[in-house]
N, C-alpha and C positions, 0 to 999 in steps of 0.2 A: 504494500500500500504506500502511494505515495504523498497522499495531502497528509496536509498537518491543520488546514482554517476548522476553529474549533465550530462548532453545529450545534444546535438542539433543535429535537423535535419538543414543539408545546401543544397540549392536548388541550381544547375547549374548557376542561374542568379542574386547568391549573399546572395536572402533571406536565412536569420537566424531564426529558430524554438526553443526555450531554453526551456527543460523539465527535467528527468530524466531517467534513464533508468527501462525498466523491460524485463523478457526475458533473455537472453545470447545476447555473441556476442562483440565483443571490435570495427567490424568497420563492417556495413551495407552497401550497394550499390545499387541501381537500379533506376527503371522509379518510379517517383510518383503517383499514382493515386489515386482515392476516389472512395469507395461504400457506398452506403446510406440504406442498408439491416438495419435492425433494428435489428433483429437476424439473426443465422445463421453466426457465425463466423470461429466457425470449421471446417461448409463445404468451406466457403473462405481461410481459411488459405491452406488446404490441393487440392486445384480446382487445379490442373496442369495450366490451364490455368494464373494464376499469378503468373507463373515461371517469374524472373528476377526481378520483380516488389516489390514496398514497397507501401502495401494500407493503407490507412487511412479511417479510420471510422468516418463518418458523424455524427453517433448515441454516445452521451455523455455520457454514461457507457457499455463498454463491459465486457463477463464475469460472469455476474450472475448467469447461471444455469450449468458455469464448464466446463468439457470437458468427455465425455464420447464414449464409445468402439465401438458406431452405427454410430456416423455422419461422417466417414473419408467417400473421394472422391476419395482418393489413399491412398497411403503406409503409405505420410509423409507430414510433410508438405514444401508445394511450394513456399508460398512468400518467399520473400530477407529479408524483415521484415515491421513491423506493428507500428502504431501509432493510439492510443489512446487519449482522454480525459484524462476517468477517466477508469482502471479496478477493476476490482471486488476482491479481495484476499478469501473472504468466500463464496461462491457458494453454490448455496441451489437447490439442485436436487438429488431426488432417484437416478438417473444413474450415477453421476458425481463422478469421479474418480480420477480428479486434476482440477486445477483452471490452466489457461490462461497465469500464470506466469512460473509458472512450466512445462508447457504444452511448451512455447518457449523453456524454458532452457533446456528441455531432447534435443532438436536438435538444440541447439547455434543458434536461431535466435535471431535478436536484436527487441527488441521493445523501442517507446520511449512512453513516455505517462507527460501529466500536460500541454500541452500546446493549444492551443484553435485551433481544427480540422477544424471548421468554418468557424472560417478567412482562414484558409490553404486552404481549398476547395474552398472559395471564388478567393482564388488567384490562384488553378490552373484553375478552367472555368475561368478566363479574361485573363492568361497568356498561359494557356496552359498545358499539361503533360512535365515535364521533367526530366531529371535525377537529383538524390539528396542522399545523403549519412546521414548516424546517426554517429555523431564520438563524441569522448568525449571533453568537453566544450572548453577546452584548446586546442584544434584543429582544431576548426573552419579556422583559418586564412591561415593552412596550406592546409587544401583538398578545399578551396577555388582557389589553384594553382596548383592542381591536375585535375582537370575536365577533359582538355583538351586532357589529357593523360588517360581516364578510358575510356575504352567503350561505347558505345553507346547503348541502347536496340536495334535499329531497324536494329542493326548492325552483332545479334548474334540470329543462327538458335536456338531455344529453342526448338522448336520439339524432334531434336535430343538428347538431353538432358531429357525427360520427359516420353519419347515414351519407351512402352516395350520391352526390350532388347528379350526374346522368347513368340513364340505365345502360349496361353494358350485357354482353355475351360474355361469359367465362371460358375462356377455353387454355388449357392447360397443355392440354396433348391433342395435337392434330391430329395426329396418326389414329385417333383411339375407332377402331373400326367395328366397336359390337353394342351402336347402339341400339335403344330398344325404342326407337323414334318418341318418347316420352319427352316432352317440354315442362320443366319446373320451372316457374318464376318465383323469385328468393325474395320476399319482403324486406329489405334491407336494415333494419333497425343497429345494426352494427353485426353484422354477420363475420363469424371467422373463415378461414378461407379451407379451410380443411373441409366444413359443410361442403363448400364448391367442389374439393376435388372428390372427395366421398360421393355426390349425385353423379359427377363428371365420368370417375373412374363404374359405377352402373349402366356405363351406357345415354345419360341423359343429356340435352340440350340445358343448360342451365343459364336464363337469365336474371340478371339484378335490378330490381328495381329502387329506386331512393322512396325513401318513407311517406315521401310526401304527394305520391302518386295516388290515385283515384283506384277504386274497386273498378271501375267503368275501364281505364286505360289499363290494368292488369289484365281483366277479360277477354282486352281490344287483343290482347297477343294470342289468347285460344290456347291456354296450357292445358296439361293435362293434371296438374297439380301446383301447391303453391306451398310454399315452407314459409313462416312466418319467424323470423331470425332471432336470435338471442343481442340483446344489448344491453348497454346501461339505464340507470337510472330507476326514479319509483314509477310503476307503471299508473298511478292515478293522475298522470301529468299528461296520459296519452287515452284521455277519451275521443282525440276523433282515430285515431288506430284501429280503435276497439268498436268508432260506427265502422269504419272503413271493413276490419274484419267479418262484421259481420253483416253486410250487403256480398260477402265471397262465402257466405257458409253458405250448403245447398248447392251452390252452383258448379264444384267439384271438390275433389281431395284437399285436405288443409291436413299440416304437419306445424307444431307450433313449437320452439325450442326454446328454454330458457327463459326470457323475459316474455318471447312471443307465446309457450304455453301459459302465462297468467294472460297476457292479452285477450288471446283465445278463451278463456276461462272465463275473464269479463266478460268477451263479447258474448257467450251462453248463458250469463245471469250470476257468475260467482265475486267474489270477492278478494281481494289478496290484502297483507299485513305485512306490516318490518319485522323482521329476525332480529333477534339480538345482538348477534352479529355475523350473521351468515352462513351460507355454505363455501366456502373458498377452500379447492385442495381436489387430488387423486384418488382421496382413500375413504368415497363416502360410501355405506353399506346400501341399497337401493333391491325390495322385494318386487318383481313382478308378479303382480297377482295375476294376468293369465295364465301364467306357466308356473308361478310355485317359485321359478329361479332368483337366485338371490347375484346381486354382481355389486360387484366396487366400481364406483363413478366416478369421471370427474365432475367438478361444481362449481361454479362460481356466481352465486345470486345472493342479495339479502332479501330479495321479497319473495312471498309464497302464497300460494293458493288457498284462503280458508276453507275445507273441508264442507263445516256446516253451510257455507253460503250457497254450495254449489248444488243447482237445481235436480230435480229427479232424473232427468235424462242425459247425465251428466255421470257418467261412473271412473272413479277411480282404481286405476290400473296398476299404478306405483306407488307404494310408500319408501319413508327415506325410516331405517332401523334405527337410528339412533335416535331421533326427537318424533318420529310419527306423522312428520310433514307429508304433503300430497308431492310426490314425485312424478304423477302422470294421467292424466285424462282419457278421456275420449266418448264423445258422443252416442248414445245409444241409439240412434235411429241413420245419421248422417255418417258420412266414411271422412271425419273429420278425430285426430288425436294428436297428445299435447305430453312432450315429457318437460321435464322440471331440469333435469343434469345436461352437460352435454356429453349424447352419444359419439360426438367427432371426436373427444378430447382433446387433445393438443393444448396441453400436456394432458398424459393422465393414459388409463388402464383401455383398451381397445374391446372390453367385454361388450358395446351396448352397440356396436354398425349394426348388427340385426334390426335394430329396431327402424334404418332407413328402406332396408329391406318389407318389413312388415307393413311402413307407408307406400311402397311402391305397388306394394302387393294390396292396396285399399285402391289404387289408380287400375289395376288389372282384372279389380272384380266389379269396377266401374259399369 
């Protein structure tokens, strides 16, 4: 490690974090949260879905095998900024191509690092997620008098911000020659790109739309299904999503991931609520109830589907083993279903591709 400028992270509710800095950046802001990935940094750093947010890693050296030109999930990278242990400065991997320090600084994110993530993750599961700032040492006592006056996360639609500005085709592999002439169109709410190459690599046409498209101009293109994307943010900031969604129910397959299954779950009559502090990590335990099978997920949301709010034609297919959250939906009459994790991972455990398969397979009994 080579900085020495000293850092803290200040937490909304006073706590002080004293480290130093790595990364860019003279003043950080966001929601704090913790993921407990053990690898898989890059694909976190760059997830659209932790747009506004400053995660913290669980795992006591990030880093090690660098950053390389395959694992982005978008453009750029998403978090507000990152907290560390320990990072890595020498990286040892054939693909890597910068190290983690450098990899913040090409895009002025802040990172801190030296300070014990542990206790930090301890204190937010007993306190909660909430806002908190990286400013430099000497400034502690003033952004302590600032809080009141920054923003809020649950306060600022992130979608719009993350979502792609014009729609595109996804094509990955030219060559790819077994498709099943099937057309997805990807509701864009901040979608990772593995969803893309996972439809891609099925054979499908897969196009993007940006959020702020019409049910009327989704249909104008004649899919044969529509994935409704996982992103950031509280999903009660996106009621026209959730009319939009639901002028496409009925009219064919809907697959809903992440933030788009509570969308989807509004759009059928249910309800969703804050986590205390999330589901962020590889290692979540997740029952399918049609099949019995139990798998480890990745995850990364803090809001979740209320159970009770959800109407009678509305059955829950997934629970999460650990806290008994609704991990997955799906319609009882319409060939419409919604999981809560994502089955892409990136990062995380490769248990749940079936489940893109079982939406395609809801477009084939069409």
């Amino acid at each position: 490690m080579n900085s020495t400028k000293a850092k803290s992270l200040v937490l909304e509710d006073g706590s002080t974090y004293d480290g130093f800095q790595f990364g860019g950046g003279e003043f950080t802001y966001g929601e704090v949260v913790f993921n407990t990935s053990m690898t898989g940094y890059q694909e976190i750093l760059t997830d659209p879905s932790y747009a506004g947010q400053i995660v913290v890693s669980t795992y006591p050296i990030i880093g090690n095998y660098g950053i390389n030109d395959k694992d982005f999930e978008s453009d750029k990278i998403q978090v507000s900024g990152f907290v560390v242990r320990e990072y890595c400065d020498f990286p040892s991997h054939n693909d890597s191509n910068n190290d983690i320090d450098g990899f913040l600084r090409s895009q002025n994110i802040g990172g801190l690092a030296g300070i014990d993530t542990r206790a930090l993750t301890k204190k937010i599961r007993t306190s909660g997620v909430m806002m908190g700032a990286i400013v430099n040492s000497d400034e502690v006592d003033q952004i302590k008098k600032r809080f009141n006056n920054l923003p809020k996360y649950d306060d600022i639609d992130y979608v719009s911000k993350v979502t792609t500005d014009n729609r595109y085709d996804f094509i990955s592999n030219p060559t790819n020659e077994s498709m099943t002439g099937f057309t997805i169109v990807v509701d864009d709410y901040g979608v990772k790109r593995n969803i893309l190459r996972i439809l891609e690599s099925r054979g499908c046409r897969v196009v993007v739309m940006p959020a702020k498209s019409s049910a009327e101009e989704v249909l104008s293109l004649k899919p044969d299904g529509i994935v409704v994307s996982p992103g950031p943010g509280d999903p009660e900031l996106l009621k026209h999503l959730v009319n939009k969604t639901k002028k496409l129910m009925g009219k064919l397959p809907i697959l809903g991931i992440c933030l788009g299954n509570q969308v989807l779950g509004c759009a059928m009559g249910g309800k969703t609520f804050k986590l205390p502090f999330g589901h962020r990590g590889g290692n979540h335990p997740v029952k399918d109830l049609v099949s019995g099978k139990v798998s480890i997920t990745a995850q990364n949301h803090g809001y979740a589907l209320d159970a009770e709010s959800l109407p009678d034609h509305v059955d829950v297919t997934h629970v999460n083993l650990n806290d008994g959250t609704v991990e997955g939906i799906r319609h009882s009459d319409l060939p419409i279903m919604g999981i809560q994790f994502h089955s892409e991972a990136s990062p995380g455990p490769l248990d749940n591709e079936y489940l893109f398969d079982r939406f395609l397979d809801l477009i084939r009994n069409e």
